[in-house]
C-alpha positions in Angstrom: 142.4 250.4 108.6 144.5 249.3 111.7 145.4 245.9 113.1 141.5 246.4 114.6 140.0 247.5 111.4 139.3 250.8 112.7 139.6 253.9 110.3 143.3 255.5 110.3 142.3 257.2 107.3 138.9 257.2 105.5 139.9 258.1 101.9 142.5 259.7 99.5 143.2 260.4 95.9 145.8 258.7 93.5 146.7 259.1 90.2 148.8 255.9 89.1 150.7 255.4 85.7 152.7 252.5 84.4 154.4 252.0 81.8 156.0 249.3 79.9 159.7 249.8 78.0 160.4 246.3 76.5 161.4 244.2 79.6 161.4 247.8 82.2 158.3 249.1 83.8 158.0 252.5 85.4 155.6 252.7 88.0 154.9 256.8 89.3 152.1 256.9 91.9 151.0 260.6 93.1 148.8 260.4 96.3 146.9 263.1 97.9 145.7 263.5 101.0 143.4 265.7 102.6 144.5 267.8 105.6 145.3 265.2 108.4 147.9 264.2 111.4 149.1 261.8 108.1 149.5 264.6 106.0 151.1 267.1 108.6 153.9 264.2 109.4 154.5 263.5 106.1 154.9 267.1 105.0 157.3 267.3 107.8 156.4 270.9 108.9 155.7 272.8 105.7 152.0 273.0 106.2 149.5 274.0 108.2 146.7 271.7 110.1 144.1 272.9 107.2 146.6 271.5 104.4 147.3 268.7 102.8 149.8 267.1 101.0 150.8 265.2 97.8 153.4 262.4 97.6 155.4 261.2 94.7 156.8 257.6 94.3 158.1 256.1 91.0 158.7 252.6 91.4 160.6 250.6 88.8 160.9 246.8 87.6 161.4 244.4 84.9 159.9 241.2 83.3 161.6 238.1 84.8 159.6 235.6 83.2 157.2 234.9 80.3 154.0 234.5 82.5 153.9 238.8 83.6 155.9 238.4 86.5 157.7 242.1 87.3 160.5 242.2 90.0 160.6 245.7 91.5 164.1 247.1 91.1 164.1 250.4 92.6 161.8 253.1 93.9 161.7 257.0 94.6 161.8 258.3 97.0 164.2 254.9 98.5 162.2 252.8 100.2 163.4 249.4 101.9 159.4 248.2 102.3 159.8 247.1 98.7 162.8 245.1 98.4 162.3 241.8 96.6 158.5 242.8 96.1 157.2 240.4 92.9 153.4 241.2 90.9 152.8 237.5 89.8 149.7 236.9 87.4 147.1 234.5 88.8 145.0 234.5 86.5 143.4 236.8 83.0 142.3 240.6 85.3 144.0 239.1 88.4 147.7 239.3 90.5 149.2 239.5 93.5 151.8 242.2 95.0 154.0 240.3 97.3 156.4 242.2 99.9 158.3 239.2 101.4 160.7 239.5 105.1 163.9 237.8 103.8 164.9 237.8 107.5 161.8 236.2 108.7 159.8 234.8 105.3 156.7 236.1 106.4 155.3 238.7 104.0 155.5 242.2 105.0 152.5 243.4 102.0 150.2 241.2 100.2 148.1 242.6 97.7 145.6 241.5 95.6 144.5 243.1 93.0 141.7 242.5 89.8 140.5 243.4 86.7 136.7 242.2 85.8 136.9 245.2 83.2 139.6 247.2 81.1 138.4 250.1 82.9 138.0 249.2 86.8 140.7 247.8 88.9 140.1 246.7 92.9 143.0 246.2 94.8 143.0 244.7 98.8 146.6 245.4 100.3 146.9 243.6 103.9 150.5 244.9 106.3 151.3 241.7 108.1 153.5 241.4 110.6 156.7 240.0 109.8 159.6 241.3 112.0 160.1 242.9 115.4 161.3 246.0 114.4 160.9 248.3 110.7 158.1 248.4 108.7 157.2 244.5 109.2 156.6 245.5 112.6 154.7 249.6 112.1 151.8 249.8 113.9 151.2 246.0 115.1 149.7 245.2 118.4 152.2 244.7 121.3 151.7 241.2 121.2 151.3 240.4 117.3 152.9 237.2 116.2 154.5 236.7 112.7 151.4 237.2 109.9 148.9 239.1 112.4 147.4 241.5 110.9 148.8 245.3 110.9 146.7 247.2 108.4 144.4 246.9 105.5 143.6 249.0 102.4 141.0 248.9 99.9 141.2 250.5 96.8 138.9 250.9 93.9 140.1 252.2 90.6 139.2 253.8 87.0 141.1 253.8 83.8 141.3 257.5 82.7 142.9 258.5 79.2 146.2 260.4 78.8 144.6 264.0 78.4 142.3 263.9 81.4 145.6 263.2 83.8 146.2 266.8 84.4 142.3 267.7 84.9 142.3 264.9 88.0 146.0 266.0 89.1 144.6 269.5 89.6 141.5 267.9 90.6 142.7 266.2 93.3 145.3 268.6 94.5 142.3 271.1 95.1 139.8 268.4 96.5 142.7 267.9 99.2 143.8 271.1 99.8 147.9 270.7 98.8 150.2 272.8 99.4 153.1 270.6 99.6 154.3 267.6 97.7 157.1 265.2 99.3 159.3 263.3 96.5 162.5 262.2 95.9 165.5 264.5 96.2 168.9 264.4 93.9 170.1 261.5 96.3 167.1 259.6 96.3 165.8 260.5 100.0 162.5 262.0 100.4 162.0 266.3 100.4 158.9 268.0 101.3 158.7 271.9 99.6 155.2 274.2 99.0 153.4 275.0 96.3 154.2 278.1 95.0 
C-alpha cells in the first residue's frame, strides 16, 4: 500500500530460505509477480504487458550477539536500502527488521515480524520517511516529514519442506506468468534476461 493505504500492488509470491553457517546467515528471497507496470519496470524491457517477472536477492549477515541479533552484511543484487539493517529478537516467535537513516536516524524500514507456530510466520513492513532524497524519501507525499508514512506491506507465510521448494518455484513462476527473472550480475548490479 501507499503513503494513503491504497493498493500499489494487491499480491505476489515469494519463496524465502535462510540458512544458518555457524555465525553467517544467507538469506535468498525469489519474488514473483504477476504481469504489472511493477513488473514491466523491473524487467527493464524484456517482457511484454501480459508477463511477469521474478526477482532474486540473496542477502547475507552474521550473529553479533548472543540474544539472535543478525547484522546484514551484504546483499545481491547491491542494494544501499539495507545498509546497517539489524533483526533483533523481542521476544520467543517475535523480531523486528530495522532499516535505520544514518544521515537522519529515522528508520527507513521497520518490520515486524511473528511466529505463533513453527509453521506460519506474519510479517508487517512499514517505509518511513527518513531523508529527502533515495529510498528514505520513494514514493512519500510532497510534504512528508521525517517518520510519515511511505508504504506498508503485509505478509503472511508457510513453512514448506526442502522437496516441495521446486513444486512452488514452478508453481509460482506459472501462477505469475514469468518470463524473466532480474538478479545479480558478476559485478553485483542487477540484470534482467528471459526464460528460455
Amino acid at each position: 500500500m501507499d503513503n494513503a493505504l491504497n493498493y500499489k500492488i494487491r499480491s505476489y509470491n515469494s519463496l524465502i530460505h535462510v540458512e544458518f553457517k555457524g555465525r553467517d546467515c544467507i538469506e535468498m528471497e525469489y519474488e514473483f509477480y504477476s504481469p504489472s507496470k511493477l513488473a514491466m519496470g523491473t524487467a527493464r524491457g524484456q517482457i511484454t504487458a501480459d508477463e511477469g517477472v521474478e526477482t532474486v536477492t540473496v542477502f547475507t549477515g552474521e550473529l553479533i550477539d548472543d540474544f539472535g541479533t543478525v547484522k546484514l552484511t551484504g546483499s545481491l543484487p547491491a542494494g544501499p536500502a539495507e545498509d546497517n539493517t539489524t533483526i533483533q529478537v523481542l521476544s520467543p516467535g517475535t523480531g523486528v527488521r530495522v532499516t535505520p537513516n544514518p544521515k537522519s536516524g529515522t528508520d527507513t524500514y521497520r518490520m515486524y515480524i511473528f511466529a505463533p507456530t513453527p509453521d506460519k510466520r506474519y510479517r508487517s513492513n512499514f517505509g518511513l520517511v527518513s531523508d529527502t532524497v533515495g529510498a528514505g524519501a520513494a514514493n512519500a507525499a510532497p510534504d512528508a516529514k521525517l517518520g510519515d508514512l511511505r508504504g506498508f506491506s503485509l505478509f503472511r507465510e508457510d513453512r514448506i519442506v526442502a522437496a516441495e521448494v521446486d513444486k512452488w518455484h514452478d508453481e509460482f513462476r506459472a501462477r505469475n506468468k514469468v518470463a524473466a527473472i532480474a538478479e545479480a550480475g558478476p559485478d553485483g548490479k542487477p540484470v534482467v534476461h528471459r526464460l528460455k
